[in-house]
N, C-alpha and C positions, 0 to 999 in steps of 0.2 A: 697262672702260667703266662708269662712274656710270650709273646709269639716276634716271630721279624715278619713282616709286610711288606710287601713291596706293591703300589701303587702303578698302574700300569695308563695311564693320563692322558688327556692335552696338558700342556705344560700350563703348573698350577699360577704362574705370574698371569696368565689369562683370563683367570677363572670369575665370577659374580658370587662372592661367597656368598654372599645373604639369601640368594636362592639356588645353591651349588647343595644336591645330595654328597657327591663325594665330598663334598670339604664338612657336611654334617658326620661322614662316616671315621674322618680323619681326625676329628674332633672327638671322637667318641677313643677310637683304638688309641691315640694321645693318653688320655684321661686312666683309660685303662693300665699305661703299662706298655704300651706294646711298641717294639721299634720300627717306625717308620721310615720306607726308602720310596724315592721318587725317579722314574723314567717316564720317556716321550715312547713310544713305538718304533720308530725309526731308530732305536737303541738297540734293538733285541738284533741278536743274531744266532742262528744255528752253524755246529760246526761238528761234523762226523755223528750227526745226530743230536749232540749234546744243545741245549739250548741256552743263550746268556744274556746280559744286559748291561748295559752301563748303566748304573743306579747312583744316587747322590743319598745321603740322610738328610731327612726332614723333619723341621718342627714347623709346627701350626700354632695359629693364636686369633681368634675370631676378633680380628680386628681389620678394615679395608685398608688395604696398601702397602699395611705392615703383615700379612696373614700369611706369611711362609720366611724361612731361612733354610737354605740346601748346605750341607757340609762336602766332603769334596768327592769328587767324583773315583769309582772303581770298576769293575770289570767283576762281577758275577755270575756262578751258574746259578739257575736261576731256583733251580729244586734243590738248592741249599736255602731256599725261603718257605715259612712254614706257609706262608697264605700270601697269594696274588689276588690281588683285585684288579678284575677289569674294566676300567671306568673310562675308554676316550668315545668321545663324542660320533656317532654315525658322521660320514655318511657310510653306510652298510655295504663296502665296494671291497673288490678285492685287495686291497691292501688289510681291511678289516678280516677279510677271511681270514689270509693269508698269517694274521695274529692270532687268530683261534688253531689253525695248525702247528701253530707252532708250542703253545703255552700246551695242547692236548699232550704234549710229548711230556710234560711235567706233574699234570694230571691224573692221577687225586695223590701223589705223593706230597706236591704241593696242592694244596687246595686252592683251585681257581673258581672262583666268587666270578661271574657264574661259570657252571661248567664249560669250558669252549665249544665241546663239539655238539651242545646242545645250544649255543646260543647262533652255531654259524647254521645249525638247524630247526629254526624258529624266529625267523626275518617274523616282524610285528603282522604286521600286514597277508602276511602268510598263512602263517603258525591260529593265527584266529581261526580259520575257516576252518579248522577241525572242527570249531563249533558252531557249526552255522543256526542251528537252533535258537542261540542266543543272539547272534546278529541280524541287524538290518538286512535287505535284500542286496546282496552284493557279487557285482561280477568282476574279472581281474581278465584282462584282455588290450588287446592293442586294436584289432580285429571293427574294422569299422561297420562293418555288416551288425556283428554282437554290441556293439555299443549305440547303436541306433536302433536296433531292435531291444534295449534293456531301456533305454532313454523313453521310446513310446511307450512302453508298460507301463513306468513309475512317474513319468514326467519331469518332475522335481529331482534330478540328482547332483551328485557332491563326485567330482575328476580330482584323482589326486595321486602324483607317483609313488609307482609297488615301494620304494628304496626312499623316498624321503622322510623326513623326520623335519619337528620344531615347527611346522604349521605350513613349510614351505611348496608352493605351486599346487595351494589348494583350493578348486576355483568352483562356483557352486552355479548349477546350468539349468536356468528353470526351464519351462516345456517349450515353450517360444521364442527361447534365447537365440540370437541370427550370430551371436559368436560362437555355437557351433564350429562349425568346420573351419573357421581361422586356431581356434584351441586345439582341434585336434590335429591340425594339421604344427602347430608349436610342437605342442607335448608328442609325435612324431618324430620332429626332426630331434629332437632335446634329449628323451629317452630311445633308450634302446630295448628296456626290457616293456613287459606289459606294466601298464598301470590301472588302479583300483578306480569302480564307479560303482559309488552307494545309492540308493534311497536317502534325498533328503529330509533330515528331521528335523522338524520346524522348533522342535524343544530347544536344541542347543542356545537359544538363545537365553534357554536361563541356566546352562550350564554344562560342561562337558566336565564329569565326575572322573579325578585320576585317584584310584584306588591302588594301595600297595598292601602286597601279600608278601610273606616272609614265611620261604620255605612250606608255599601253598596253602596257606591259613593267612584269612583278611586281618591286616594290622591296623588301617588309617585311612582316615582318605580326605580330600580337598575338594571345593568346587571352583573351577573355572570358568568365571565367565568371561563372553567375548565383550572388549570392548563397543562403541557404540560406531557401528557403521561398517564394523568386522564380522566375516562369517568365523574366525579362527579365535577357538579359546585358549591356547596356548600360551603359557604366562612369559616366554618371548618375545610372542608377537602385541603383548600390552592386555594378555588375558587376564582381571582381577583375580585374587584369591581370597574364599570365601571358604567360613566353617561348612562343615555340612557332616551328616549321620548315615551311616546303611540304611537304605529300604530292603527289607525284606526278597525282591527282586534282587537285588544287587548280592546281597548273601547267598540267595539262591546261585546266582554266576558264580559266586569266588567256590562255592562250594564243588558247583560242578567240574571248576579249570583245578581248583588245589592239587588234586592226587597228581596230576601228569605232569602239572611245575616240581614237585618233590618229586617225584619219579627221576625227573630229569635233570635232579641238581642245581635248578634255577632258584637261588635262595632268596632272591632281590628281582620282583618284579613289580614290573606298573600297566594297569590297565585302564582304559578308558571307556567307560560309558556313559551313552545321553539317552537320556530317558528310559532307560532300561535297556537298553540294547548294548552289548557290548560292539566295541570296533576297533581295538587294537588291545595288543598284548607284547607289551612293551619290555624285554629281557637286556637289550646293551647297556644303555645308562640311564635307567629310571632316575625321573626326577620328582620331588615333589615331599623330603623328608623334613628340608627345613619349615617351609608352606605350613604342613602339618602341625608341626611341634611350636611355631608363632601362632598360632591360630587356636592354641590350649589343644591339641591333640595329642596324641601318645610321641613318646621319645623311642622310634620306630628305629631310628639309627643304631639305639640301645639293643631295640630286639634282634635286627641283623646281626648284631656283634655276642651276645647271647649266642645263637645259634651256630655262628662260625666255631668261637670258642669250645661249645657242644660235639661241632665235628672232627677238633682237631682234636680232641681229647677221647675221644671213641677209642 
């Protein structure tokens, strides 16, 4: 069955297809059949409830430079589409809220990849500390008193903002460090909300594991390492990408988070562990599908599209 799609982006003339999940997903629903349409967010509008978008049709072709043609622009509602996917890039502000309220109004008539009103509740960084069992020692605070008293317990820790994403203003504080109190007096005036302080784990240096689950069962997974003289493994910030397999450990994690990602309609999620610790749980725009599938891994973009297909046909 054809499905229409409509792709909800940063505008794809921006994109890095070679390591672009959504353009692995766009490639896959292409291949399938299915009609593809392209907006920005700042397209969407509500009007007496009803919600719409200026959308363009899209074709894709894994080729750099040449990897998209939009045909011409129209004015839709938008649950006349069988499946949205939400794919634009954090940062996790209210204008991103403000798109998951609005797409819930279409929701699950159209199927929104992920659900919205579970993705505007389950910020990464957040949403983890349900499971604290499986995380490092971690506190989320602004609170200088609580950060100098979490700082002397563990000595070695990792500052990093609750709402950032892609490795950015992640600064690692050993026990002696005298840039203390110039850092937190930054990350002060910069943020508003509290920001996260881990235990740091001296493992990451051989790798910070982005695992993807589809619809709460482990599909894949990649390792990142940091470059040399970088605490951040993130394959933006010049993190390599390296095969790698479950441990046992790591099965145990996907196992324990599965049921409440499917509970929750998140069918497309990425998470991060180092060395067994889990420390984000990553539902906006997981990345990490094409990484996998270069690297002889599963064609996971397949599974995702498997399972959408599975829902719409329910």
């Amino acid at each position: 069955m054809a499905l229409k799609v409509a792709v909800q982006m940063d505008h794809i003339a921006n994109i890095n297809i070679a390591g672009d999940s959504t353009f692995a997903l766009l490639l896959e629903a292409q291949a399938r059949g299915h009609a593809l349409f392209h907006y920005t967010p700042d397209r969407m509008a509500m009007r007496d409830g009803a919600v719409f978008a200026t959308i363009e049709p899209l074709e894709v072709k894994d080729e750099a430079g040449t990897h998209f043609s939009l045909g011409e622009k129209r004015r839709v509602a938008l649950d006349q589409m069988d499946v949205v996917l939400m794919r634009q890039d954090p940062p996790f502000d209210m204008a991103y809220v403000t798109a998951t309220h609005l797409l819930e109004r279409i929701h699950p008539k159209t199927l929104v990849v992920n659900d919205p009103a579970h993705v505007r509740n389950a910020p990464e960084k957040i949403f983890v500390t349900e499971f604290p069992e499986l995380m490092p020692p971690t506190l989320v605070s602004r609170d200088l008193d609580e950060i100098k008293a979490f700082r002397a317990e563990f000595g070695d820790v990792v500052m990093k903002p609750l709402y950032g994403n892609g490795g950015a203003a992640v600064f690692r504080l050993t026990a002696d460090d005298l840039n203390f109190g110039s850092l937190y007096d930054l990350f002060a005036t910069t943020f508003r909300e509290p920001w996260v302080i881990q235990r740091f784990l001296p493992a990451v240096k051989h790798g910070d594991k982005r695992i993807i689950l589809v619809d709460g069962a482990a599909a894949g997974a990649v390792n990142r390492v940091p470059s040399e003289g970088d605490l951040r493994s993130n394959m933006v910030r010049g993190g390599a990408a390296r095969p790698t397999d479950l441990t046992d450990r790591e099965l145990e994690i996907c196992a324990r988070i599965g049921p409440s990602l499917k509970k929750m309609g998140l069918i497309f999620v990425g998470i991060d562990v180092i060395d067994g610790n889990l420390t984000e749980i990553n539902v906006t725009s997981p990345t990490g599908l094409r990484a996998i599938k270069r690297l002889g891994g599963p064609d996971i973009a397949a599974q995702i599209w498997d399972k959408i297909e599975e829902k719409r046909a329910a």
